[in-house]
C-alpha positions in Angstrom: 52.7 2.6 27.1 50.4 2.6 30.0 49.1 0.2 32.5 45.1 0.5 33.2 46.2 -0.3 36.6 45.9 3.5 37.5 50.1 3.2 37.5 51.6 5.0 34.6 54.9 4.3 32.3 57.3 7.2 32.3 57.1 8.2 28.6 60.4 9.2 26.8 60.1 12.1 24.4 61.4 10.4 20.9 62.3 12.2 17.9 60.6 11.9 14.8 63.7 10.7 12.9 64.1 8.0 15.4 63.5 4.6 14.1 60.3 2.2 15.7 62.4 -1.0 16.5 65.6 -0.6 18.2 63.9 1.8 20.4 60.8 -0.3 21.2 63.9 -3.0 21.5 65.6 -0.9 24.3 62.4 -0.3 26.3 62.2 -3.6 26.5 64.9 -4.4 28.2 62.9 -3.0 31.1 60.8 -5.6 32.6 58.3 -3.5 33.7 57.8 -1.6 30.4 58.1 -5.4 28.9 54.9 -6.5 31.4 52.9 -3.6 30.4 53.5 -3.5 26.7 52.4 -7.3 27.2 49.5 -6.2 28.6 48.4 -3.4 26.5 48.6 -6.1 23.8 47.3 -8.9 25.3 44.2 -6.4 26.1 43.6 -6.3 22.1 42.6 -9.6 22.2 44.6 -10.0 19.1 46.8 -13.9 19.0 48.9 -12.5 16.0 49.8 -9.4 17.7 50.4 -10.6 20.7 53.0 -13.6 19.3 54.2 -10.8 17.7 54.7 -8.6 21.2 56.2 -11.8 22.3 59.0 -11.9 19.5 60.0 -8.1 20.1 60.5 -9.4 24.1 62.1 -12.3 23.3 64.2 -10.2 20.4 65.3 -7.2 22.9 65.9 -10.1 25.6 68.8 -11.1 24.3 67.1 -13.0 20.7 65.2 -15.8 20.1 68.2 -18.4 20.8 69.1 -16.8 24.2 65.7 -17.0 25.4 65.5 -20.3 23.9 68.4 -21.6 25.9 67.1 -20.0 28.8 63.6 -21.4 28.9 64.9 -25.1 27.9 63.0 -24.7 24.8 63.6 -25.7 20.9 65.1 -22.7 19.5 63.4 -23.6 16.0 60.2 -24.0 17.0 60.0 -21.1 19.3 60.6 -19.5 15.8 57.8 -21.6 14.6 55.6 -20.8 18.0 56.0 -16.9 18.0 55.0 -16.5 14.3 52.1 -14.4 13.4 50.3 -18.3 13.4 51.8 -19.5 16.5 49.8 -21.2 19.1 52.0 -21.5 22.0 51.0 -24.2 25.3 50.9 -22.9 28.5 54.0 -24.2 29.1 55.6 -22.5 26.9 54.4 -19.2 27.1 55.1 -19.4 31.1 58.8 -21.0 30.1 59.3 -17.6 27.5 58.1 -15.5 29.9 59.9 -16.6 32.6 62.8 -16.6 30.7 62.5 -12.9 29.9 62.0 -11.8 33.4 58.4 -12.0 33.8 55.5 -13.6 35.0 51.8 -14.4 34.6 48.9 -12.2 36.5 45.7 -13.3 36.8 43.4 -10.1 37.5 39.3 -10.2 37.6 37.7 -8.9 34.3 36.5 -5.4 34.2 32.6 -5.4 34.9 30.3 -4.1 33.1 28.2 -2.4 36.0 
């Protein structure tokens, strides 16, 4: 993944045979490769994908009940919140991040000029 930042990821070669999710998993461990895969999917503009990007986090953080206990949240409804129809408050979302190592970043919109 890369940041538009002008910083880059390393990239790991991966073989072919390798399966998708318990290596996205391990990456994610990483808190930086954690922020910018946030990032890249936050920058889809996409609230189902990005709950979802928020599960594989919270998943390769330790699971859903970890971060849960972590973040003082209701482990059943942060099931209910990081569905593909979850609609998480700010609190929330701060809280889960938070809880996973992260933080919010506020940045300026890219311009059109």
């Amino acid at each position: 993944m890369r940041k538009r930042t002008g910083k880059t990821i390393r990239r790991e070669p991966v073989s072919p045979a390798v399966p998708a999710e318990p290596h996205l998993s391990s990456r994610l461990r990483d808190p930086v490769f954690a922020a910018a895969y946030l990032n890249a999917v936050a920058e889809e503009d996409d609230p189902a994908a990005l709950m979802q990007a928020l599960r594989h986090v919270a998943t390769a953080q330790g699971g859903i009940g970890s971060i849960a206990a972590k973040a003082k949240l209701n482990r059943q409804q942060l099931y209910k919140t990081l569905s593909k129809s979850g609609n998480p408050e700010l609190r929330t979302f701060t809280a889960l991040l938070s809880a996973a190592g992260l933080a919010m970043d506020i940045k300026p919109a890219r311009s059109s000029r």
